[in-house]
N, C-alpha and C positions, 0 to 999 in steps of 0.2 A: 120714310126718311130719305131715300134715294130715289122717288118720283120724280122724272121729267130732268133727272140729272143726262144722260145719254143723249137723250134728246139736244139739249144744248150743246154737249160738245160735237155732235154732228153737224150742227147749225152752227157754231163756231168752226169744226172745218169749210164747210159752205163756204162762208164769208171769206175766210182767208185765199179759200179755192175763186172766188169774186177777185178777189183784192189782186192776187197775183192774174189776173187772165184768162184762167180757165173756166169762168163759164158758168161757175158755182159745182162742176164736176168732182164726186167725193167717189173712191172707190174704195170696198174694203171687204176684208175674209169676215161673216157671220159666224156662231155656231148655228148647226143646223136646226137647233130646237127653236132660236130666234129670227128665224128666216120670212114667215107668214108674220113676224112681230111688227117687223123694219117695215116691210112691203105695207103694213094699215098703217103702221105710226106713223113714219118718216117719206112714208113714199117711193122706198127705195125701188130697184129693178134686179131681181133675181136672174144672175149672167148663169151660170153653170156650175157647180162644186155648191163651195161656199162662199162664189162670189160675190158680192152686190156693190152696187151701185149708187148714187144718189145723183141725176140730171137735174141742167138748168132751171127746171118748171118749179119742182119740189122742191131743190137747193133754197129757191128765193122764198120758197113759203115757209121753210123752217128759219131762215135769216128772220123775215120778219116778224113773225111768232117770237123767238128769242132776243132777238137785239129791237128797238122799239128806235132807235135815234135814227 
């Protein structure tokens, strides 16, 4: 029921992250058990803690994956 739902609102921050100038740069606290999840799904970059990341390269491939216009 909730497949591929996270996925989009990550790729909707993306684009907003696009929209305003930065770059498609999303940053955000994981829990740890979802940290190897983000990093195959989304592409993300595991910073340190339960940091992560999402950079320009990845940002645009989840925008286009999720928004198609």
């Amino acid at each position: 029921m909730y497949f591929g739902v996270a996925g989009n609102l990550f790729a909707f921050a993306c684009k907003l992250s696009f929209e305003k100038g930065y770059e498609g740069y999303v940053a955000f606290d994981s829990k740890s058990a979802l940290i190897e999840h983000y990093k195959k799904k989304l592409g993300a970059t595991h910073f340190k803690g339960q940091r992560m990341y999402i950079e320009t390269v990845n940002a645009l491939k989840l925008v286009k994956k999720y928004f198609q216009d």
